[in-house]
N, C-alpha and C positions, 0 to 999 in steps of 0.2 A: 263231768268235765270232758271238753274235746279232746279229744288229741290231735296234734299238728301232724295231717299227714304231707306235706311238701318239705318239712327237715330236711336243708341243703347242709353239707359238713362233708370230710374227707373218710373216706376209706383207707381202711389198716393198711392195705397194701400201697394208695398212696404217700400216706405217710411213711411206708416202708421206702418207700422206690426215692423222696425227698433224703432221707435220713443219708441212705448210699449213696447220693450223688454229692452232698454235702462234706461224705465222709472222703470223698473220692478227691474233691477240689482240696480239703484240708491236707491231704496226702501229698499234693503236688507242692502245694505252700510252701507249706514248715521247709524242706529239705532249702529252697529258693529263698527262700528269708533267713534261714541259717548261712549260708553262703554269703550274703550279700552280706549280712553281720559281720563274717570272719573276714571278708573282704575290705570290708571297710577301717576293723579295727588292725588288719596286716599297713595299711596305708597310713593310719594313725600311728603305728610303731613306727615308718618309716620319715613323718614329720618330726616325730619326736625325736626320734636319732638326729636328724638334721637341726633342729632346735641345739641341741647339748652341744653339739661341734659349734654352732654360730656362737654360743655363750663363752664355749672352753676361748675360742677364738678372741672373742672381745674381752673376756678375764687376761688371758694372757697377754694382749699389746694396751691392756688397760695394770700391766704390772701387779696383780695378782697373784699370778703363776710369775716364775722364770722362762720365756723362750729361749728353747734349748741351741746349744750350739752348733756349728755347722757340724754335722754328723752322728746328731746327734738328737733323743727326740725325749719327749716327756708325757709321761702318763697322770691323766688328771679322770681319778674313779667320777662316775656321774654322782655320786651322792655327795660330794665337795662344789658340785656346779649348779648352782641356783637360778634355774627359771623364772621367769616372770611369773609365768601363771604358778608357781610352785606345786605343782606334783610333782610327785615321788613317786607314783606308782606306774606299771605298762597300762596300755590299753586294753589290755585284757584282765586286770585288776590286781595283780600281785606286785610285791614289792622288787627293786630289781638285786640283783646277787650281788654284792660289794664290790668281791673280788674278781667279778666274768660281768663288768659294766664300766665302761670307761673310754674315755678320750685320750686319744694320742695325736700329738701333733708333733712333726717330723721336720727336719731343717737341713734340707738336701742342696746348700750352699746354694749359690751363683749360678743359674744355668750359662752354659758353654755359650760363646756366641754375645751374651749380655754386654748391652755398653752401659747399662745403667744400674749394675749393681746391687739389683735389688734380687733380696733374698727368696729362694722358693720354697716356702712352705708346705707339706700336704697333712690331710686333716682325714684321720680315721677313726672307726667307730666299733664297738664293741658292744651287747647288750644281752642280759640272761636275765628272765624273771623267775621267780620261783615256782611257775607252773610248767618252766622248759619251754616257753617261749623266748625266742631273741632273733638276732643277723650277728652273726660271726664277724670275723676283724671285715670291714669294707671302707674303701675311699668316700669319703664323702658325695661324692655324687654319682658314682655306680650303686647306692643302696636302691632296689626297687622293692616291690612289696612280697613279690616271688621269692626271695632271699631270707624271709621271716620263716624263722624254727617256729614249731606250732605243737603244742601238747609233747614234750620230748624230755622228761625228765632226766633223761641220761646223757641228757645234749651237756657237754662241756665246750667253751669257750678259752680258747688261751686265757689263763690266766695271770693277774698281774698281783702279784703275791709283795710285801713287801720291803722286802729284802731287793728284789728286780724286775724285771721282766724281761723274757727270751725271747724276742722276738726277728728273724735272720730277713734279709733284704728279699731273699725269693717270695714269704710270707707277708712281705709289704708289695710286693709286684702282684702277685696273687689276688691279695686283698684291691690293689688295681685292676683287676683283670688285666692284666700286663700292658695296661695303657698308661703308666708310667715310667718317666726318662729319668730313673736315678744317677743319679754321676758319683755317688760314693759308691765305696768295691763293699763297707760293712758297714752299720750303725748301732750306738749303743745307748744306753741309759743315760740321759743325765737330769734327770730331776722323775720323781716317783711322787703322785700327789697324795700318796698313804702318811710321806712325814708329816 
């Protein structure tokens, strides 16, 4: 028998030198595709918050809810408010916490100035899932994705327990970042969507 002597094929060291470069690009990846993941699903909690307010919104002037009276606002937990697509769960796969998940919609009368009497409403947002992801109390259109709690198990959210909820005007301005003009001096509970 001949033996082939011109046998082209790699050497151990280049296959060594292939494996480490390999292992090098894999390195850089993962961390950049992890990110872009968290990234993506922080943006997806902030559609969905804005989802449940549009809904709580059109439950409520579609008489569902009560809207509450001038000075006065009402808590409707997300798990009373039915999506279209119906999930229930965050974007990060857990269910959300009954009582640190909810809508609040606010009835801060007439603004000053108004000839046309029409009521000014503002719509805030509340959301915890069981893995200590959420966004804390925020206005409806100051949520951005920066504001998403991320792995924080001991994260607590005001909670709407109830019996009430406590929640003081500076805690609604806050939840504004103070780019809200309230014209009430207090506001209080009038409807709790736990009955």
């Amino acid at each position: 028998m001949k033996l082939l002597k011109n046998k082209k094929g790699f050497t151990l060291i280049e296959l060594l030198a292939v494996i480490i470069i390999l292992g090098v690009l894999m390195a850089l990846a993962i961390p950049s595709m992890t990110q872009l993941i968290d990234t993506s699903r922080k943006k997806t909690y902030v559609t969905t918050a804005q989802s449940y307010i549009r809904q709580a919104r059109y439950d409520a002037f579609s008489d569902i809810y009560p809207l509450p009276e001038v000075g006065k606002y009402i808590v409707i937990p997300v798990s009373k408010i039915e999506l279209e697509s119906g999930q229930k769960k965050s974007p990060f796969g857990s269910a959300y916490k009954d009582d640190q998940s909810y809508v609040i919609i606010l009835n801060d009368g007439v603004p000053s100035g108004s000839t046309t009497g029409t009521v000014k409403y503002f719509y805030f947002v509340a959301m915890l899932d069981g893995l200590g992801n959420g966004v804390a109390l925020k206005e409806e259109n100051s949520i951005v994705p920066g504001d998403i709690i991320r792995n924080n198990l001991n994260a607590s959210i005001t909670k709407a327990t109830k019996t009430a909820l406590s929640i003081t005007k500076q805690q609604f301005q806050t939840a504004c970042n103070n780019g809200c003009s309230f014209t009430q001096s207090s506001y209080q509970l009038s409807y709790n969507g736990y009955n």
